[in-house]
C-alpha positions in Angstrom: -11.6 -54.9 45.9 -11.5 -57.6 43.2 -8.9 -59.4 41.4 -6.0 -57.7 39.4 -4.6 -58.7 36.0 -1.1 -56.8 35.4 0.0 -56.0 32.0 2.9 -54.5 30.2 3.3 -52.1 27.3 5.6 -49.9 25.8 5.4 -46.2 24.8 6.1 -46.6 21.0 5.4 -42.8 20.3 4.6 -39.2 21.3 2.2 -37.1 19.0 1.9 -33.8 20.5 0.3 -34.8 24.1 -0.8 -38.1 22.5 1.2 -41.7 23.6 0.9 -44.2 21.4 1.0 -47.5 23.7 1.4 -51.1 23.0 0.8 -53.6 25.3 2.5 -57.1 25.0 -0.2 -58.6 24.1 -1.0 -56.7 21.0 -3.5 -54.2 21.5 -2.4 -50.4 21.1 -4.1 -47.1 22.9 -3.5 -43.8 22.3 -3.7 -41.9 25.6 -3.3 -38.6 26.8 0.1 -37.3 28.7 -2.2 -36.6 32.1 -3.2 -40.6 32.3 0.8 -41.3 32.5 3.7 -41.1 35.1 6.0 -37.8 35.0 8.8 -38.9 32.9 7.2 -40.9 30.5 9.3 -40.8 27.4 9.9 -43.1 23.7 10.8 -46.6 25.2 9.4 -45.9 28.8 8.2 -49.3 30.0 4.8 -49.3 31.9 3.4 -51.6 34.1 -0.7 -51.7 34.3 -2.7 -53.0 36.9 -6.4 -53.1 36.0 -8.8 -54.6 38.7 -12.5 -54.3 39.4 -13.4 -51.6 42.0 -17.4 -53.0 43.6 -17.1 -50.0 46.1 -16.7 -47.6 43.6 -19.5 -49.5 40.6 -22.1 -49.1 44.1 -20.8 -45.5 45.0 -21.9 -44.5 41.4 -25.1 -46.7 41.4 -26.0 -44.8 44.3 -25.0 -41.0 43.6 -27.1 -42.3 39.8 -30.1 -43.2 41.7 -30.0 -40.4 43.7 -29.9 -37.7 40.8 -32.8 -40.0 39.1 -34.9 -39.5 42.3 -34.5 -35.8 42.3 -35.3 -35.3 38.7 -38.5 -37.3 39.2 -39.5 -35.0 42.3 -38.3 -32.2 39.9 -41.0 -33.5 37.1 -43.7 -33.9 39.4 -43.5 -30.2 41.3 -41.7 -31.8 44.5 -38.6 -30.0 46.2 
C-alpha cells in the first residue's frame, strides 16, 4: 500500500447516531455511529490511520471502465 499518516481525535459529542469528532489538529467531523468502534462513547479517544490504497484506486478504475465499455456496446445495439 502507500504511506500512513496517524491522527488523534476525540469524541466531543453524540447527537442521536451522530459523533461529533475533533481531531488534534483542529478539524471536526460529524460521523455516523456505523464508521466507529463498538463502545465508542463522550471522551472515547480514537486513533486514525489514513493511507493511500493504489490496489484499490486501480480495482475501481477497472470495474469503471468496464461498466463504461458496456454502456457503449449498450448504445450502439451490441450485447
Amino acid at each position: 500500500m502507500g504511506a500512513e499518516k496517524i491522527h488523534y481525535a476525540v469524541v466531543d459529542e453524540i447527537e442521536e447516531s451522530t459523533y461529533v469528532v475533533l481531531f488534534d489538529e483542529g478539524p471536526k467531523l460529524h460521523l455516523s455511529g456505523n464508521f466507529l468502534p463498538a463502545g465508542t462513547k463522550e471522551g472515547s479517544v480514537l486513533k486514525i490511520t489514513i493511507e493511500l490504497d493504489e490496489a484499490e484506486k486501480e480495482r475501481r478504475i477497472a470495474k469503471i471502465q468496464d461498466l463504461q465499455t458496456k454502456l457503449l456496446d449498450r448504445t450502439r445495439g451490441r450485447k
